[in-house]
C-alpha positions in Angstrom: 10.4 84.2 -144.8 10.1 87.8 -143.2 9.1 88.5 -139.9 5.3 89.5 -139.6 4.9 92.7 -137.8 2.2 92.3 -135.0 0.7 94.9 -133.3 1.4 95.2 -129.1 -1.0 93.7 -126.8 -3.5 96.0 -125.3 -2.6 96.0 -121.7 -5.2 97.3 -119.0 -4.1 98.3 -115.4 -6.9 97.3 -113.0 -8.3 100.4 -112.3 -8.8 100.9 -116.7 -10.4 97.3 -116.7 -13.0 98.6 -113.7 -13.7 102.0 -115.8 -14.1 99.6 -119.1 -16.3 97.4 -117.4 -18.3 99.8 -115.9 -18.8 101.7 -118.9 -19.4 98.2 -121.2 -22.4 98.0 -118.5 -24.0 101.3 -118.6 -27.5 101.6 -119.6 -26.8 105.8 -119.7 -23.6 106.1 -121.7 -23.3 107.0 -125.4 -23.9 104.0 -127.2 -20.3 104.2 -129.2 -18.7 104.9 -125.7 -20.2 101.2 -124.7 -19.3 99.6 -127.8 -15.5 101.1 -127.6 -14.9 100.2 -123.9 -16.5 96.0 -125.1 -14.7 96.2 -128.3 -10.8 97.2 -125.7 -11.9 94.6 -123.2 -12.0 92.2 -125.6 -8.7 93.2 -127.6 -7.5 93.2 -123.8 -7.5 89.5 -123.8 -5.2 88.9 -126.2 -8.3 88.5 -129.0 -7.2 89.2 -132.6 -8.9 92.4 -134.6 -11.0 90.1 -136.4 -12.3 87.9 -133.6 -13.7 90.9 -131.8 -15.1 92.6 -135.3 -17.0 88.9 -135.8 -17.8 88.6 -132.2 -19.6 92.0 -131.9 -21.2 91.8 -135.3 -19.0 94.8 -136.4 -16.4 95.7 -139.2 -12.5 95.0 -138.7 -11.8 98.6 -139.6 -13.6 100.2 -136.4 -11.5 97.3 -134.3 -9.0 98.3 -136.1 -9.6 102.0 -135.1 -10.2 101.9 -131.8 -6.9 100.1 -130.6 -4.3 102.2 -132.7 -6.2 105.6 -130.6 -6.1 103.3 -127.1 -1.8 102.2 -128.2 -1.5 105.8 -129.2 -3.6 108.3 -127.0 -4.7 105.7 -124.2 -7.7 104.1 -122.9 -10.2 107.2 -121.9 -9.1 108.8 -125.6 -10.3 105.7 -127.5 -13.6 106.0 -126.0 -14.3 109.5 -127.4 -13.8 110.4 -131.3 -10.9 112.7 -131.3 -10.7 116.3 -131.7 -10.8 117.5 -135.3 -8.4 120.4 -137.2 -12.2 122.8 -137.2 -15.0 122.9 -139.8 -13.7 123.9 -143.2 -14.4 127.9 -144.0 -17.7 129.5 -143.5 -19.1 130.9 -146.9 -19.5 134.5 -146.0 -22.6 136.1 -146.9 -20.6 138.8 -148.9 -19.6 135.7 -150.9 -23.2 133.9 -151.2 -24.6 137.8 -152.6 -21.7 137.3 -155.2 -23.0 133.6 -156.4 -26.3 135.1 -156.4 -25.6 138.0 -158.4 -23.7 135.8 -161.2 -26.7 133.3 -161.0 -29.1 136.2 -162.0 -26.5 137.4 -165.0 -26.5 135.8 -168.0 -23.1 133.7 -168.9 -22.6 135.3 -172.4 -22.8 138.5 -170.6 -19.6 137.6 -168.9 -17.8 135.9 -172.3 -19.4 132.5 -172.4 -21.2 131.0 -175.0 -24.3 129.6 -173.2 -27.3 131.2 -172.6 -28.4 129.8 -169.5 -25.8 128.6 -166.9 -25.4 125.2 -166.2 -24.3 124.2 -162.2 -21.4 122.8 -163.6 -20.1 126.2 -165.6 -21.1 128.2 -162.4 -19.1 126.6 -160.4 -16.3 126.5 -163.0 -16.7 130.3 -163.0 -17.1 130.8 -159.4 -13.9 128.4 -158.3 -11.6 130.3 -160.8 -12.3 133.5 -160.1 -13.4 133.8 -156.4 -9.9 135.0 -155.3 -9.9 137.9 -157.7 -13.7 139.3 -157.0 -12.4 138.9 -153.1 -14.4 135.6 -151.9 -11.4 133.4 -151.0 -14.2 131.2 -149.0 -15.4 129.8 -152.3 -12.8 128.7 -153.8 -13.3 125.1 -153.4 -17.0 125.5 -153.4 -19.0 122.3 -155.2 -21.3 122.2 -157.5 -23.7 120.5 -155.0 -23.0 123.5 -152.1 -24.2 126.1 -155.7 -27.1 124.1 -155.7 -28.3 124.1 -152.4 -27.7 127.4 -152.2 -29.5 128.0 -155.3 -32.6 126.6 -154.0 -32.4 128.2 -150.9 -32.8 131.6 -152.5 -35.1 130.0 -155.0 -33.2 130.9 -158.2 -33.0 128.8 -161.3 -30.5 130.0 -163.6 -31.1 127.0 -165.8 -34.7 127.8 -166.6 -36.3 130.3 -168.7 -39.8 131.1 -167.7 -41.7 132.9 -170.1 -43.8 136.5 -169.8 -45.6 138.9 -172.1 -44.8 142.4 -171.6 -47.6 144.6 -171.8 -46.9 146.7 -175.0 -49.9 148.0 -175.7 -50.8 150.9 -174.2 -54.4 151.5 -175.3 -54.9 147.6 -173.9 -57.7 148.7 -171.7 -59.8 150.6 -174.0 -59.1 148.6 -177.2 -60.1 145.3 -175.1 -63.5 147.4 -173.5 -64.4 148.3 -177.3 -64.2 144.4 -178.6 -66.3 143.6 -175.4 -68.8 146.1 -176.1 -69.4 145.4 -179.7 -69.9 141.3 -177.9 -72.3 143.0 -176.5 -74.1 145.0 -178.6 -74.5 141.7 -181.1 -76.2 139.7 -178.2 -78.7 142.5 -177.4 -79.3 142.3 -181.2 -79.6 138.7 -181.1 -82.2 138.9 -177.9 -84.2 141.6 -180.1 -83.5 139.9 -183.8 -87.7 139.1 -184.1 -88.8 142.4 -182.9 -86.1 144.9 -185.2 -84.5 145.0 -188.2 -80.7 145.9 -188.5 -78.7 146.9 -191.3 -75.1 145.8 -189.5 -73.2 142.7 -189.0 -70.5 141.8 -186.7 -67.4 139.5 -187.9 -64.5 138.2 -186.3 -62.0 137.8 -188.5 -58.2 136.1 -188.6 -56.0 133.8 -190.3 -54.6 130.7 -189.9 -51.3 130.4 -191.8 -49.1 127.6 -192.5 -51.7 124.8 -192.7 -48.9 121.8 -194.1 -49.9 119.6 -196.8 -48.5 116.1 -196.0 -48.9 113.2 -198.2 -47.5 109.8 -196.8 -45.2 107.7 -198.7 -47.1 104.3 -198.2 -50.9 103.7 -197.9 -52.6 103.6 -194.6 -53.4 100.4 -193.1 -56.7 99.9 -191.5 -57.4 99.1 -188.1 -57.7 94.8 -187.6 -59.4 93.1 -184.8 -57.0 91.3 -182.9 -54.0 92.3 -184.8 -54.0 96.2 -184.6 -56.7 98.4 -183.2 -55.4 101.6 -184.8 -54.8 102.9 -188.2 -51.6 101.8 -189.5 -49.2 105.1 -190.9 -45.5 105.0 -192.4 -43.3 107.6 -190.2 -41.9 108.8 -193.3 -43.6 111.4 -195.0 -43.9 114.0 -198.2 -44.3 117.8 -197.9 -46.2 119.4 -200.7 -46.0 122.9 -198.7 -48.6 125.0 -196.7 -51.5 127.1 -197.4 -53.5 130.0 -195.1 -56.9 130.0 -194.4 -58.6 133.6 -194.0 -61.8 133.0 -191.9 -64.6 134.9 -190.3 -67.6 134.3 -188.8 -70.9 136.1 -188.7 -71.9 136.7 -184.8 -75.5 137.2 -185.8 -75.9 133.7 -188.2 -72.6 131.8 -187.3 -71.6 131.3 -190.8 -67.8 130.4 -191.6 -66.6 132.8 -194.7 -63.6 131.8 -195.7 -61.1 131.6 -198.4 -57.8 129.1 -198.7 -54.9 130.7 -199.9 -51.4 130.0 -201.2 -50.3 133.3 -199.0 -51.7 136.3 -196.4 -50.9 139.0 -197.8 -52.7 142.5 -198.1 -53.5 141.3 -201.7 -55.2 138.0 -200.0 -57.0 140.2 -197.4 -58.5 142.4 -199.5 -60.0 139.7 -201.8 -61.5 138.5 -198.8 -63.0 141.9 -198.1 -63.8 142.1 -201.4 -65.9 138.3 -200.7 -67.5 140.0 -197.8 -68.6 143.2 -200.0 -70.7 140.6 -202.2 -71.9 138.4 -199.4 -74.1 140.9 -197.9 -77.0 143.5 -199.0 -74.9 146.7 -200.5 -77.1 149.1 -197.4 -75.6 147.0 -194.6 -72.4 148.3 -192.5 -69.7 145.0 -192.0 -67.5 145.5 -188.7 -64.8 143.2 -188.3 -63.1 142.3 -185.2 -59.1 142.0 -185.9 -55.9 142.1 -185.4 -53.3 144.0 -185.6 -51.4 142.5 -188.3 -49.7 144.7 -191.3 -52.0 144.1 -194.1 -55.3 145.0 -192.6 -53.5 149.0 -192.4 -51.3 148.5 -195.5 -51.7 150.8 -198.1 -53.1 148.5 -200.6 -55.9 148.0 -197.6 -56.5 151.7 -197.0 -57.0 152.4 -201.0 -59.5 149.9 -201.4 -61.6 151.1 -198.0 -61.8 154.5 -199.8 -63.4 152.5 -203.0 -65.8 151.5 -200.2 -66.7 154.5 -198.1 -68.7 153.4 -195.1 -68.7 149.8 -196.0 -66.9 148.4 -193.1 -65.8 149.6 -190.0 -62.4 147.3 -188.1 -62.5 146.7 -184.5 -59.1 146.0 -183.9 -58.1 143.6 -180.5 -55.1 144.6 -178.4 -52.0 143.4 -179.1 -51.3 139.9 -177.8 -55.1 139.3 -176.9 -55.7 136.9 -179.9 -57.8 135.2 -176.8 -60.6 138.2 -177.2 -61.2 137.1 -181.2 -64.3 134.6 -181.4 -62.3 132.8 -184.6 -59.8 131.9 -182.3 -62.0 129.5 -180.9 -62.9 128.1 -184.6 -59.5 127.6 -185.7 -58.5 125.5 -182.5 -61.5 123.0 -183.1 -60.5 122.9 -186.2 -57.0 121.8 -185.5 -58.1 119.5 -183.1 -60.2 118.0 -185.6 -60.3 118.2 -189.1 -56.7 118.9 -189.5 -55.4 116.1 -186.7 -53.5 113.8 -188.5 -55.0 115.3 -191.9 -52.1 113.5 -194.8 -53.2 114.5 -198.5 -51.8 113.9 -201.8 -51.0 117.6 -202.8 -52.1 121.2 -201.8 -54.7 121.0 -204.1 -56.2 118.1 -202.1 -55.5 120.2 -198.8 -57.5 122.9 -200.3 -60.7 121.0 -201.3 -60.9 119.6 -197.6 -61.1 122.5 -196.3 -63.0 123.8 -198.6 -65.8 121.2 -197.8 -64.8 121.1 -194.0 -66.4 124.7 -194.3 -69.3 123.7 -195.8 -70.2 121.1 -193.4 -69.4 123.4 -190.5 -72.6 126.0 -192.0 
């Protein structure tokens, strides 16, 4: 059988065991410094690695530790954790500007596929190329250090946050002309029973891309103690969509509206055309709207001049949908009627909300 190796014996001169003890003692020194000088006056006595690990409710490695330093540097060396080769490279700022930079580029700009960059993919990028842009001090750089650094400057590369650019540059007025013509119909309102007005104020829209969805088995009803809620397969049939065009009358609050298979200027002008015949022939129609193609297509304009007079648009900015009264309609609606709506065909879809508008006036 082969000769086990042991370690040597720790062997103290008497002036090492006074420091050790004195230092095992203290109630001042550093606590490691105390439990290094216990751990060699133990190992001094001839006490295996183990024993003194278990005695001083330790691990074996840190034993372990200790006396190959105390064998190999001496006694006053073990005591203190030895000198290190230095703290790895300092990132130069020169180098955190040039992670910064790349964060706030795009990756296909720089011949990747993604969009946004992933931590990862930066520091892919950043590690195999930081020797040629001239940062050597990142070259080893982690994905965690990115991070960090990341945060620090509070950029996140991985998120888009969005913003509307202001394209519109008749906003202002366009938005203080809607506002005064709110205006002008609630002084009419406060005055309705002592004047007579020949004009009417509607705000008009559409809502396109209403879906028709039929399911594919019948509902079940909601059962006491079984199932509170209506019971619905998750598969489902699509008969397509339709659009509703929609305004209502500021001064009564009736819904006008027509469901169509399309919004189109052809759509939009039989809806003007619906308008023409709802009120007295004498009485000016304005009509708060967007800005969408069809309400200044050509097909528009010609029938306005069939009209002359007849109705004068109001148009909102663009992107301040928020400034149409309808709007407001068309989200309760949503919310509402249309929540969960399933039909059996378009035709179906059409007659509810045909009817939801009649119960709405």
């Amino acid at each position: 059988m082969a000769n086990r190796r042991h370690k040597p014996m720790l062997v103290l001169s008497d002036e090492e065991r006074l420091s050790l003890q004195k230092i095992a003692q203290s109630r001042t020194e550093q606590v490691r410094r105390v439990e290094r000088a216990q751990m060699l006056l133990h190992l001094a006595t001839g006490a295996s690695v183990r024993s003194v690990a278990a005695a001083m409710g330790t691990n074996a490695v840190k034993v372990h530790r200790c006396l190959n330093k105390a064998l190999e540097f001496g006694v006053t060396a073990a005591l203190d954790d030895l000198p290190r080769s230095g703290r790895p490279a300092e990132i130069t700022s020169e180098a955190q500007a040039w992670i910064i930079s790349l964060a706030c580029q795009k990756p296909k700009e720089i011949g990747y596929s993604y969009e946004l960059w992933t931590v990862r993919l930066l520091a892919k990028h950043i590690q195999e190329n930081a020797v040629k842009a001239g940062h050597p001090s990142v070259v080893k750089i982690s994905a965690g250090t990115i991070s960090k650094m990341l945060s620090a400057h509070d950029v996140k590369p991985h998120k888009v946050r969005y913003y509307l650019e202001k394209r519109d540059a008749d906003f202002d007025e366009k938005m203080a002309q809607v506002l005064c013509v709110y205006e002008q119909v609630q002084f009419m309102l406060d005055e309705k029973e002592n004047a007579f007005y020949t004009v009417t104020t509607v705000s008009y829209d559409e809502k396109p891309g209403i879906q028709a969805i039929g399911t594919t088995a019948p509902d079940l009803p909601p059962e006491p103690g079984k199932h509170p809620a209506i019971g619905r397969d998750h598969e489902y049939i699509r008969y397509g969509t339709l659009s509703l065009l929609a305004g209502i009358d500021l001064m009564t609050g009736e819904v006008i509206g027509s469901v169509e298979e399309r919004h189109r200027s052809r759509e939009f002008v039989s809806f003007l055309q619906k308008l023409d015949a709802h009120y007295p022939p004498e009485w000016k129609i304005q009509i708060i709207l967007d800005n969408h193609s069809a309400h200044t297509s050509k097909e528009t304009k010609a029938y306005l001049e069939t009209v002359p007079n007849r109705f004068a648009f109001i148009f909102t900015p663009k992107h301040a949908s928020w400034l149409n009264i309808i709007e407001s309609f068309f989200a309760k609606m949503t919310k509402s009627m249309l929540r969960h709506i399933r039909v059996s065909s378009k035709e179906e879809l059409r007659q509810r909300i045909e009817l939801y508008l009649q119960e709405v006036n």
